[in-house]
C-alpha positions in Angstrom: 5.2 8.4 8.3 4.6 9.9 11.7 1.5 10.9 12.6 0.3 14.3 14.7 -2.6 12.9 16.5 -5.7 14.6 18.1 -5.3 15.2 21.9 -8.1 12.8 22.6 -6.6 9.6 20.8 -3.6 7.5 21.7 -1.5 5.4 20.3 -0.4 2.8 22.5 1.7 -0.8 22.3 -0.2 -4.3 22.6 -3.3 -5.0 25.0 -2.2 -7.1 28.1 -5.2 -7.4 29.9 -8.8 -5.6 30.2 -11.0 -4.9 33.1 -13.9 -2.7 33.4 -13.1 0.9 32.4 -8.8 0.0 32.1 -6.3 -1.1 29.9 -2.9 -2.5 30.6 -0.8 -2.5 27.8 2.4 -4.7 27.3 4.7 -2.3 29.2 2.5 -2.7 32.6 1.3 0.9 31.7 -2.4 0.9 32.8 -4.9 3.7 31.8 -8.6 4.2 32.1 -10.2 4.5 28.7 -13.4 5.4 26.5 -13.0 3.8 23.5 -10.9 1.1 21.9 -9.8 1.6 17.8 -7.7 -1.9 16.7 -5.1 -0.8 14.2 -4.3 -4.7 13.8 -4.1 -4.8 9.8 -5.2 -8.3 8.3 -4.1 -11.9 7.6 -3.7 -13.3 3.2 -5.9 -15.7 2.9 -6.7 -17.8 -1.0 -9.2 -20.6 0.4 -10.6 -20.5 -3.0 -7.6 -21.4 -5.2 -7.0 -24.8 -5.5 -3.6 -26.5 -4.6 -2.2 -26.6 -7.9 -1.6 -23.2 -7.4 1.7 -22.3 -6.6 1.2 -19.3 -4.3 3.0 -19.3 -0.7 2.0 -16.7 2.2 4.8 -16.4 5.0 4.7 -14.0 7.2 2.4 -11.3 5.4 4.8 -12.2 2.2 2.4 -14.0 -0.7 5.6 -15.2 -3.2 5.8 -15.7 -6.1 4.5 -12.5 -7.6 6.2 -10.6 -10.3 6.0 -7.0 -9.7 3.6 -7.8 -7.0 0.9 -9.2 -9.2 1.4 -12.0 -11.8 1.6 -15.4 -10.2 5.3 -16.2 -11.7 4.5 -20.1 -11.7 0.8 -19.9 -13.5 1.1 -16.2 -15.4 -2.8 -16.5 -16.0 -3.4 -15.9 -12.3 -2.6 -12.1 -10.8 -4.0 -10.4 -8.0 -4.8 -6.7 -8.2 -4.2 -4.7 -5.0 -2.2 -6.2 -2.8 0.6 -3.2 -2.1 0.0 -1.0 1.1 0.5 2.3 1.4 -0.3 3.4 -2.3 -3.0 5.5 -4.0 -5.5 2.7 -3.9 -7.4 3.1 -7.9 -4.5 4.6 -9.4 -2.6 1.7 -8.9 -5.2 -1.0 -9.2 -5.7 1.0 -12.4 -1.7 0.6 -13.9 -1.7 -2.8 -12.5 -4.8 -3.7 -14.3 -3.3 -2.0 -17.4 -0.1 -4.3 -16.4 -2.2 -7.5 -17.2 -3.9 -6.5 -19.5 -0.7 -5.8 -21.6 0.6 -9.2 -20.5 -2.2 -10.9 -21.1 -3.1 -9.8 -24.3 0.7 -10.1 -25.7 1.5 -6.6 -26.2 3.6 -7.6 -23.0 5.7 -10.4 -23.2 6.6 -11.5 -19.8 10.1 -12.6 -19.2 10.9 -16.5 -18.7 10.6 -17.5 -14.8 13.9 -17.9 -14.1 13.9 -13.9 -14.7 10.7 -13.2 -12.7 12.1 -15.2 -9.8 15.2 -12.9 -9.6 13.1 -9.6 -10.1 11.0 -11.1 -7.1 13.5 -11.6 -5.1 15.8 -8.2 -6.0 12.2 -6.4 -5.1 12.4 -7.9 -1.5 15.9 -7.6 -0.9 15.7 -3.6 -1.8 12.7 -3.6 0.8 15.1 -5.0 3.4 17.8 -3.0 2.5 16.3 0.4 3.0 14.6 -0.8 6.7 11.7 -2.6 6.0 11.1 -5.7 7.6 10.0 -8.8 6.8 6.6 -9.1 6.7 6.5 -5.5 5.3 7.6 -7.2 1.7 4.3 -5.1 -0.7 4.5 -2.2 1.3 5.5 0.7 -1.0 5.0 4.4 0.4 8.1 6.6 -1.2 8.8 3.2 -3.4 5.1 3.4 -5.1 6.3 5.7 -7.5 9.4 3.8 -9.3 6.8 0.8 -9.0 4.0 2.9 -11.0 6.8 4.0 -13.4 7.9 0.2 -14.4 4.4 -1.0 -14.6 3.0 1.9 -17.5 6.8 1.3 -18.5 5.9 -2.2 -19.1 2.4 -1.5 -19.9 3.5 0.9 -22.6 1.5 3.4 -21.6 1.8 7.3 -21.0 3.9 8.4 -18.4 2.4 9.1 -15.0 1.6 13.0 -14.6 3.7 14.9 -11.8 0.7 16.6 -11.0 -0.4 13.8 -8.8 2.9 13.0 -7.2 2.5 16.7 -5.7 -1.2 16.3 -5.1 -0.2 13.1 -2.7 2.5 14.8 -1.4 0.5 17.7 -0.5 -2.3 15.3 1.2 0.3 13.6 3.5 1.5 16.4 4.8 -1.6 17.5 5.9 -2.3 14.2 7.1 0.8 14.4 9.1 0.5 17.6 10.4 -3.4 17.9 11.0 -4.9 14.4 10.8 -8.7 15.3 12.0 -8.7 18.0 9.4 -7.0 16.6 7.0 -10.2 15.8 5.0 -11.9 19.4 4.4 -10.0 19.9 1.4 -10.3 19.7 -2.3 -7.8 19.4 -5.1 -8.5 20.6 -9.2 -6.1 19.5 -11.5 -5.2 22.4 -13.8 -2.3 20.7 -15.9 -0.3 17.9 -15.4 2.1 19.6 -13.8 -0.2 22.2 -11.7 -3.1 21.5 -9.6 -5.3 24.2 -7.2 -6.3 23.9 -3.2 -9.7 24.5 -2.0 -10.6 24.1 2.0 -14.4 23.2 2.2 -16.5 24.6 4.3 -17.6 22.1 7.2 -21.2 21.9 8.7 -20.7 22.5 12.5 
């Protein structure tokens, strides 16, 4: 997703070098600056596992996770909210539904052999539609097949179109006007209909 961005912020490519009051980026641009915002993401890190477990981090990529959760290797350990670019609590919310369902047998996961394949079809279909590497749990357009096969699994309701539109509607107008972007407010009327308030904003 391509961002329209204020007037008074840049987006620019790695830091070379700072002095005083300039930058100069990895293209030998240099540019006098106000403020700096590092967009730099994070590192996985599981200091507090032990080493039995069988969980392997390479290059952003924590394997092996069925459906980006269940440790495939020891099925009593999952991690909730690992995917980027998702509706944070709604997912954490189908993925806790996910384990529960597994955990409590109204799930019954299939053998590893299975969930290794599934792991590795995931990643594959990543790479195949542009992603790179070390974008292997980033979902965006793919979040909503992936919220499908977990209530799916999970046997729950289905998930109401209502709030595929409402996201839809919020990324545009992230896209388009980014500092405003947060003066409005949604109501859900049905789950197929929602209505679009702009708040008023103290000056």
């Amino acid at each position: 997703m391509v961002t329209t961005l204020p007037d008074n912020v840049l987006e620019k490519p790695g830091i070379k070098s700072i002095h005083e009051r300039t930058i100069t980026f990895e293209n030998s641009e240099e540019v006098c600056i106000d403020n700096i915002i590092f967009c730099t993401g994070y590192k996985f890190s599981f200091p507090f596992l032990s080493d039995d477990c069988s969980l392997n981090i390479t290059d952003f990529r924590i394997t092996p996770l069925y459906k980006h959760i269940i440790d495939v290797k020891q099925p009593t350990l999952a991690i909730i909210g690992l995917p980027s670019i998702i509706i944070p609590f709604m997912a954490f919310h189908y993925q806790i539904l996910f384990v529960l369902a597994a955990w409590e047998g109204t799930l019954t996961l299939p053998d590893e052999d299975t969930m290794l394949q599934d792991v590795e079809q995931d990643y594959q279909l990543r790479l195949s539609v542009g992603y790179q590497p070390h974008l292997a749990h980033y979902m965006y357009e793919l979040q909503w097949d992936y919220y499908a096969t977990l209530i799916n699994l999970a046997g729950q309701e289905p998930l109401p179109i209502v709030k595929r539109e409402m996201y839809d509607r919020t990324m545009r107008i992230r896209k388009t006007d980014l500092i405003h972007a947060k003066n409005f407010n949604f109501e859900i009327k049905s789950k197929t209909n929602f209505t679009e308030h702009a708040l008023s904003v103290l000056q």
